[in-house]
C-alpha positions as CSV (number, residue, x, y, z in Angstrom):
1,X,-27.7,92.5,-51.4
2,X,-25.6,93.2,-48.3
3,X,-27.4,94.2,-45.2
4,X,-26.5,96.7,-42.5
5,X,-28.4,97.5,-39.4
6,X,-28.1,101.4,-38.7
7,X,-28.2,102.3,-34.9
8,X,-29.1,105.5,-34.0
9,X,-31.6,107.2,-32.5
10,X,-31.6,110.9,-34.4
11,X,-33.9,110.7,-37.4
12,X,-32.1,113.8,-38.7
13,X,-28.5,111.2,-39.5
14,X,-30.7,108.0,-39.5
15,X,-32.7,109.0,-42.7
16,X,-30.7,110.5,-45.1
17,X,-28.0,108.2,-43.7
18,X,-30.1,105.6,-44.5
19,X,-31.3,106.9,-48.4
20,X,-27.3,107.1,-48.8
21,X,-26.5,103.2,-47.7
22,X,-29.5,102.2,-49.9
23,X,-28.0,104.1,-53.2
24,X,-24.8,102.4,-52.9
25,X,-27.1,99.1,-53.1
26,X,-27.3,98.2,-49.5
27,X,-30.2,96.7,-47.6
28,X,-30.5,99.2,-44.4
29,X,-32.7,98.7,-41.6
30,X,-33.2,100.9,-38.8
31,X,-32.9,100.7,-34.3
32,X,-33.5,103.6,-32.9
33,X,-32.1,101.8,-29.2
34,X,-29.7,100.0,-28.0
35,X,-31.8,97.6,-27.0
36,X,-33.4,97.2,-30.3
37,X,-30.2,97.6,-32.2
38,X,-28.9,94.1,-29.8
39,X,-32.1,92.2,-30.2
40,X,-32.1,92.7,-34.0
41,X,-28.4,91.6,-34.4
42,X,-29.2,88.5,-32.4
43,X,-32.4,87.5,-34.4
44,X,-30.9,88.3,-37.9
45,X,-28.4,88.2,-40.2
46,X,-26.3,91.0,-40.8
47,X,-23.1,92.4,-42.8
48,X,-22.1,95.4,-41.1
49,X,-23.2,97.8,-37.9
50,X,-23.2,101.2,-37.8
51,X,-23.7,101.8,-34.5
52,X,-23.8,105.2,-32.3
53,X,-22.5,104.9,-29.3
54,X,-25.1,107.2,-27.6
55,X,-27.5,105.4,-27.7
56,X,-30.6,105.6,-25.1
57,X,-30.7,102.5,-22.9
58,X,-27.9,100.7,-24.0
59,X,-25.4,102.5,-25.1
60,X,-23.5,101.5,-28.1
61,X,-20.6,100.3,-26.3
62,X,-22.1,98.1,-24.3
63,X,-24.3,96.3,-27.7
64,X,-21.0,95.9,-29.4
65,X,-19.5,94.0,-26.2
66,X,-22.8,91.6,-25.9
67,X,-22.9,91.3,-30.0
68,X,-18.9,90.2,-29.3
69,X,-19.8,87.7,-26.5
70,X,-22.6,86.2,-28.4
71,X,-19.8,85.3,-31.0
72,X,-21.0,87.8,-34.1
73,X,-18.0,88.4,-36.1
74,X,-19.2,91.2,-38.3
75,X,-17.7,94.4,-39.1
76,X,-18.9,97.2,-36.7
77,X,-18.3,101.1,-37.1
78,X,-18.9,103.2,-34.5
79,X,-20.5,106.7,-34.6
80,X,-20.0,109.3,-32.1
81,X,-20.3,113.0,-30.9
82,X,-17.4,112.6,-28.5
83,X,-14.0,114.0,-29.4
84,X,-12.3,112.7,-26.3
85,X,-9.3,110.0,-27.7
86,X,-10.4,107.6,-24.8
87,X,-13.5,107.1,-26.4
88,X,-12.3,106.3,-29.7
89,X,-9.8,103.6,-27.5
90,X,-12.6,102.8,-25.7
91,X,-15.1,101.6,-28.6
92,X,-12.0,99.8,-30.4
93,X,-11.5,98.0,-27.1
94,X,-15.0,97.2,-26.9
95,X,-14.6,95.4,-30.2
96,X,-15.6,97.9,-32.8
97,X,-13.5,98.0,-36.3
98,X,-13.4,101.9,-37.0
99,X,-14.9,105.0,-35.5
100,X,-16.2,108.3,-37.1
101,X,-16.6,111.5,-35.8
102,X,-19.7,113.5,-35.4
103,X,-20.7,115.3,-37.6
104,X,-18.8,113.7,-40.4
105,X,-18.5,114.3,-44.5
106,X,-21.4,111.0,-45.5
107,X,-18.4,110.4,-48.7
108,X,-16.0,109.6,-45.8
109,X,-18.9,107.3,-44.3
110,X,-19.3,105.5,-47.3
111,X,-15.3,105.1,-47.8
112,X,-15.0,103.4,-44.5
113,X,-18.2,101.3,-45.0
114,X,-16.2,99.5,-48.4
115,X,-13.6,99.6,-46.5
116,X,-15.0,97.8,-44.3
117,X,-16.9,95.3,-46.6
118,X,-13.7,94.9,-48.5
119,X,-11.7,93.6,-45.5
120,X,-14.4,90.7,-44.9
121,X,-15.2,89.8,-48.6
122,X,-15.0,89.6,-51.9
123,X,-11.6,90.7,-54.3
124,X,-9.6,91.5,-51.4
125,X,-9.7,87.7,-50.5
126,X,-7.9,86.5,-53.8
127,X,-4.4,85.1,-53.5
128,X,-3.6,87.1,-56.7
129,X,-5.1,89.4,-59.5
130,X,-3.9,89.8,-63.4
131,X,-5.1,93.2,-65.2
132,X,-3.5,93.6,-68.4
133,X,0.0,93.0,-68.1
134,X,0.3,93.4,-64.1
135,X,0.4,90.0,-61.8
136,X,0.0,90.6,-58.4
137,X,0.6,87.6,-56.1
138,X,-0.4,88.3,-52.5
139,X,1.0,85.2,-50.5
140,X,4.5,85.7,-52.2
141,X,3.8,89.7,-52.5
142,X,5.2,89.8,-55.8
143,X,4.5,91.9,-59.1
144,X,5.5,91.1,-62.3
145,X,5.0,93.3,-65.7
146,X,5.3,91.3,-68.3
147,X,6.7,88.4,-66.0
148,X,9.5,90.4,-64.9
149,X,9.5,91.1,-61.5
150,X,9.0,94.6,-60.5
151,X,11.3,95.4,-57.2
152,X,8.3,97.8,-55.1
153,X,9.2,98.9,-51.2
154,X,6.5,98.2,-49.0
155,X,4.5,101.2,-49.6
156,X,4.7,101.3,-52.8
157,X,3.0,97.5,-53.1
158,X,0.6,98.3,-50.8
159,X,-1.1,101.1,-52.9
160,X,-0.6,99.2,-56.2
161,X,-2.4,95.9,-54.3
162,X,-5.5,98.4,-53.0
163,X,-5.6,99.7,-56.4
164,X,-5.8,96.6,-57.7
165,X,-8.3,95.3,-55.9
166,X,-10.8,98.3,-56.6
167,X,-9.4,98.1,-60.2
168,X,-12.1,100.5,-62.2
169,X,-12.7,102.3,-59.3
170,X,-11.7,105.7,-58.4
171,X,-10.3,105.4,-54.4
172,X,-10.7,108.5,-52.5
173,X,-7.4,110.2,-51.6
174,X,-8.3,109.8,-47.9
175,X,-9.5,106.1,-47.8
176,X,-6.0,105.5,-49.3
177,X,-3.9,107.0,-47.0
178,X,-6.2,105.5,-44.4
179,X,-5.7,101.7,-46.0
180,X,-2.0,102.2,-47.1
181,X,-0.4,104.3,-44.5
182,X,-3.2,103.8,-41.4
183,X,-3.2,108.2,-41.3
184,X,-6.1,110.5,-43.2
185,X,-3.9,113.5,-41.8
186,X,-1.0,112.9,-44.8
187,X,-3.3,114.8,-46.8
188,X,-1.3,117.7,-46.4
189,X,1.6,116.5,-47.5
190,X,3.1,115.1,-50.7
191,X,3.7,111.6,-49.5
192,X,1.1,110.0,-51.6
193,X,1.8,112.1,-54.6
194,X,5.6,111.2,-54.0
195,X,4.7,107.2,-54.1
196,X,2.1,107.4,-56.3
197,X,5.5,108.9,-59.1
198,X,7.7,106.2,-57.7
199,X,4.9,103.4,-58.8
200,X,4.3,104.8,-61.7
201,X,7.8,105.1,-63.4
202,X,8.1,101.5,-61.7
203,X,5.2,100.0,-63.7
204,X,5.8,101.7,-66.9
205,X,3.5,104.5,-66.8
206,X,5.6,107.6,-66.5
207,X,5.6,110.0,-69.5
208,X,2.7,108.1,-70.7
209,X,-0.4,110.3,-72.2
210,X,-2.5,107.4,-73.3
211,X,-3.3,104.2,-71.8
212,X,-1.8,104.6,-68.5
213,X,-2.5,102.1,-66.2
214,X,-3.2,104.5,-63.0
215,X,-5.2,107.7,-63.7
216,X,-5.8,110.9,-61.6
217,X,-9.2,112.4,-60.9
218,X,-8.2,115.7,-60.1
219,X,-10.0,116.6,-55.9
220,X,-11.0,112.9,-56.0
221,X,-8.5,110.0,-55.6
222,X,-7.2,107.3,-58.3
223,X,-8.0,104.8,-60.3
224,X,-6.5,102.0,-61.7
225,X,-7.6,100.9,-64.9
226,X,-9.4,97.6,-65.8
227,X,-8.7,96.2,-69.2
């Protein structure tokens, strides 16, 4: 079980944040300080911080800088009231990962936390990945179907390799124009539907009613399915 240490001080976030990490099979503990939230990084183990960076005491900036010194390489997302752009700049710099806004939509929270988790560990780390009749090879960043090599623009690989690697899973339309094209604000636009069409016809699926590789959850995201 992965563990995450939640730092923040209102019980009104920290609770049913915390009833939301432990559903999606997380261990969570709780530091209501910044002080707390640095001695129990020091004196633990730990796979991710959530960290608000108004914390009393210490703020949260200044526990992600000392967790940095001390040499803890863990992924760190930042929570915060503030608005101001500086601030977001300012907790990157400080060596956080990702930032969200307060008050933010907890499925977004959850999105950036596998996000996060995905980055550090696990399928994302495999040099390649074979689903049915798709081979993926990252190093060489080629795709073959059916060992002939598919010719994808960059884009267009980069979605197929995140579906891929949540294969099963449906991926929030958000997370994946956060992970593919580093912007949530595309979602107003038809640029993911448009690659999403391009990949398809490109992997065979187009005009297929059965057994297509990528499905649509209509209001959700996609999913590519595992065989």
């Amino acid at each position: 079980m992965r563990t995450v240490l939640l730092a923040e001080d209102d019980d009104a976030i920290a609770a049913p944040l915390s009833r939301a990490l432990e559903r999606e099979g997380y261990d969570v503990q709780v530091a209501s300080t910044g002080d707390d939230a640095l001695r129990q990084m020091l004196g633990g183990t730990w796979d991710l911080l959530l960290l608000d960076l108004g914390l009393p005491g210490m703020d949260g900036l200044e526990v992600c800088r000392q967790i940095r010194t001390h040499g803890i390489d863990i992924p760190v997302l930042m929570l915060t009231a503030r608005t101001d752009e500086v601030d977001f700049v300012v907790g990157l710099d400080a060596g956080a990962d990702d930032y969200v806004g307060k008050p933010f939509r907890l499925a977004e929270l959850l999105a950036r936390v596998r996000a996060l988790m995905r980055r550090r560990g696990g399928s994302a780390d495999e040099p390649s990945i074979e689903i049915g009749d798709i081979y993926l090879d990252k190093p060489a960043r080629r795709v073959t179907r059916n060992g002939k090599e598919l010719t994808l623009a960059n884009k267009e690989y980069e979605l197929l390799k995140l579906l891929m690697e949540r294969a099963g899973e449906v991926v929030p339309r958000d997370e994946i124009q956060r992970e593919v094209w580093g912007d949530v604000d595309l979602r107003g636009s038809k640029t993911l539907d448009m690659h999403m069409s391009w990949l398809r016809r490109k992997i065979g699926d187009e005009g297929r009613e059965l057994g297509r590789r990528i499905s649509t959850v209509r209001g959700v995201g996609f999913r590519f399915n595992a065989e």
